[in-house]
N, C-alpha and C positions, 0 to 999 in steps of 0.2 A: 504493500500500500504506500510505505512511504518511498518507495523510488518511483512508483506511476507520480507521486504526489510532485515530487522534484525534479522534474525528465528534465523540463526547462531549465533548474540550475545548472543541472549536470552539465549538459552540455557548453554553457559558460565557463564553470567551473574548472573542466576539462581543459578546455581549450586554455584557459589560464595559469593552469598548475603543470603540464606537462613537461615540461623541461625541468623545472624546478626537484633536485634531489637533496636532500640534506642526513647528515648522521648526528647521533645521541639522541638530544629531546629536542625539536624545534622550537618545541611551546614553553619550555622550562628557558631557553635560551630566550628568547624573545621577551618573556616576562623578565628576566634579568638585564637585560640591554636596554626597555622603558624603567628602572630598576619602579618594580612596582609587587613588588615578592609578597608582600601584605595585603595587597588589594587582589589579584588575579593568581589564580592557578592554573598547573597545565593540566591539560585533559589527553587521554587519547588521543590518534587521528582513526579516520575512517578507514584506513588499511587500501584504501582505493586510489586517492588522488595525494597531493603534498599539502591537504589542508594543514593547517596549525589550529589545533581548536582552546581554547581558556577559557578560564572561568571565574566568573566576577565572585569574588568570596561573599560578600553580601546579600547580592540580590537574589542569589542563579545565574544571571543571564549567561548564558555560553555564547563568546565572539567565536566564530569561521573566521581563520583566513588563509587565502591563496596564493603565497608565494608562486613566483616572484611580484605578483601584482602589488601596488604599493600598499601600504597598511599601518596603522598604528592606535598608539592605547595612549588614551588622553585622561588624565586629570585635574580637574577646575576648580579655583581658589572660593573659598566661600561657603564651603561647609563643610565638616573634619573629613578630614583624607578618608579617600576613596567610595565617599557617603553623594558623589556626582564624578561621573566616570562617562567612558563615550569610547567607540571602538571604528576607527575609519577606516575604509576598504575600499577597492577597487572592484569591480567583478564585469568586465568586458570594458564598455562606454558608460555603466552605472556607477553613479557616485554613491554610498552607502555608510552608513552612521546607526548604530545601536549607542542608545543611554542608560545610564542605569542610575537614578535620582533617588533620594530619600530625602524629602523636604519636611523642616521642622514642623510645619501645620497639614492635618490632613488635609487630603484632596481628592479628585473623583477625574475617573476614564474623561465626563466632559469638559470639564474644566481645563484637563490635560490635554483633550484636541483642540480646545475654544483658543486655547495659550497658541498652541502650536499654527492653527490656520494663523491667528493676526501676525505670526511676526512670518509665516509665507506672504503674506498679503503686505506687510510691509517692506517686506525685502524687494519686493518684486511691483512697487508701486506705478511704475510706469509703462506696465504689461497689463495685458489684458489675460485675467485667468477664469479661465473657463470651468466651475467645478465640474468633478464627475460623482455619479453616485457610485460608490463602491459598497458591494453585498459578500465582503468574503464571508469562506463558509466557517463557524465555531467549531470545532472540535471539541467533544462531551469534557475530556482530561486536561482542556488548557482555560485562563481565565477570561474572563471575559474580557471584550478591548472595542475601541473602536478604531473607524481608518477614514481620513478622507485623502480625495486627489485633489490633485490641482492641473489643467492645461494650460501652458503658460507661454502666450504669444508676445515675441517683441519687436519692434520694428527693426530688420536689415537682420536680424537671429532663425536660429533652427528653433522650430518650439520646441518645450522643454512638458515632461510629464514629470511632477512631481510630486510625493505619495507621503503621508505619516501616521503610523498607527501609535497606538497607544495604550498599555495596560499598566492597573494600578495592584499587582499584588505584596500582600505582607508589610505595607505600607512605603515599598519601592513603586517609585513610576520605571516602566520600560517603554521606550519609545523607538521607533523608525524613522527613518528620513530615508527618503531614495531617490533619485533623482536619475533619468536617464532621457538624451536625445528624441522626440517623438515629429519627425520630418512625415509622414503619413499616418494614417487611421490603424494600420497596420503596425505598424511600430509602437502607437500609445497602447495596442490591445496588449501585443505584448509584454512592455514596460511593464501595466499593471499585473499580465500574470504575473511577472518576474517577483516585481513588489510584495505579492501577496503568501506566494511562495517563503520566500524570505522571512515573513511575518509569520507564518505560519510555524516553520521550522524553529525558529526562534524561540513560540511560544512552546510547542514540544518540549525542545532540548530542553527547555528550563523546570518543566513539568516532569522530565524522563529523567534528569540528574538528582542522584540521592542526594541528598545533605548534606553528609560529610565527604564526598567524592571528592571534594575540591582543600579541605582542610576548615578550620574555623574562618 
């Protein structure tokens, strides 16, 4: 089920990670070189491709990524170390960002999209965006979330599809951002599979990672 689920990453993915060989841990490496040893751990890979897979000690969230494509693990001044984290990736022509927040005051899935459309809307004030309605499907074992898109036209540019979902569990926000080229109808379709895929898998891995997999 979950490789019909992901056919479309794969095949990015693929096509991303094949040259790419490394020895020891990659993920143990890579956590050490962001030196970020208290916040992330390493996880497995899939035995298939040269993912690097981690994992946010906090929240769950498990980052993919795809060497050689570019990648990195961010942390943001403002609330104690590794309590707002973000994981940047590459995956073909898609630009990609997983967060992992824990904000002093509760908050809620809308609040956390409502946040995220305005500052799309403000980034992008001089474009005309076009929403879309997006219906991904819930899966019974992950939390609830929501998603919207954006089509995003600008004068002498390629449009741009760009996507953010959002789940609030254990009093962590997880969020998406994605962003990829959408030059036809054809292209945004795909975009948002891609988007939603990702979203998906995301919210898995973090429902399918025991607790202490990762350490405290």
């Amino acid at each position: 089920m979950r490789s019909a689920l992901f056919m479309l990453l794969a095949a990015v993915v693929l096509a991303s990670s094949a040259a790419a060989q490394d020895t020891g841990d990659p993920a143990a490496a890579l956590i050490a070189r962001e030196g970020v040893e208290d916040v992330f751990a390493p996880m497995e890979g899939d035995g298939e491709t040269s993912a690097v897979r981690v994992r946010h000690r906090g929240s769950g969230m498990v980052c993919v990524f795809y060497p050689p494509a570019p990648h990195r693990i961010v942390l943001f001044s403002g609330l104690p170390r590794g309590e707002d984290a973000a994981c940047d990736l590459r995956l073909g022509d898609a630009f990609v960002t997983l967060y992992a927040t824990r904000y002093p005051e509760p908050t809620t899935n809308r609040e956390q999209l409502d946040g995220a459309r305005a500052q799309i809307e403000d980034r992008f004030r001089d474009a005309t965006l076009t929403p879309i309605e997006l219906q991904p499907d819930q899966a019974p074992t992950t939390p609830e979330s929501l998603s919207a898109g954006f089509l995003v036209a600008a004068p002498d540019a390629v449009p741009l599809f760009t996507w953010v979902s959002v789940a609030v569990v254990d009093g962590w926000t997880i969020k998406l951002r994605f962003s990829r080229p959408a030059p036809s109808d054809d292209a945004r379709a795909q975009a948002e599979r891609m988007a939603d895929a990702l979203w998906r898998r995301t919210l898995q891995d973090r429902a399918e990672t025991p607790d202490d997999a990762a350490g405290p």
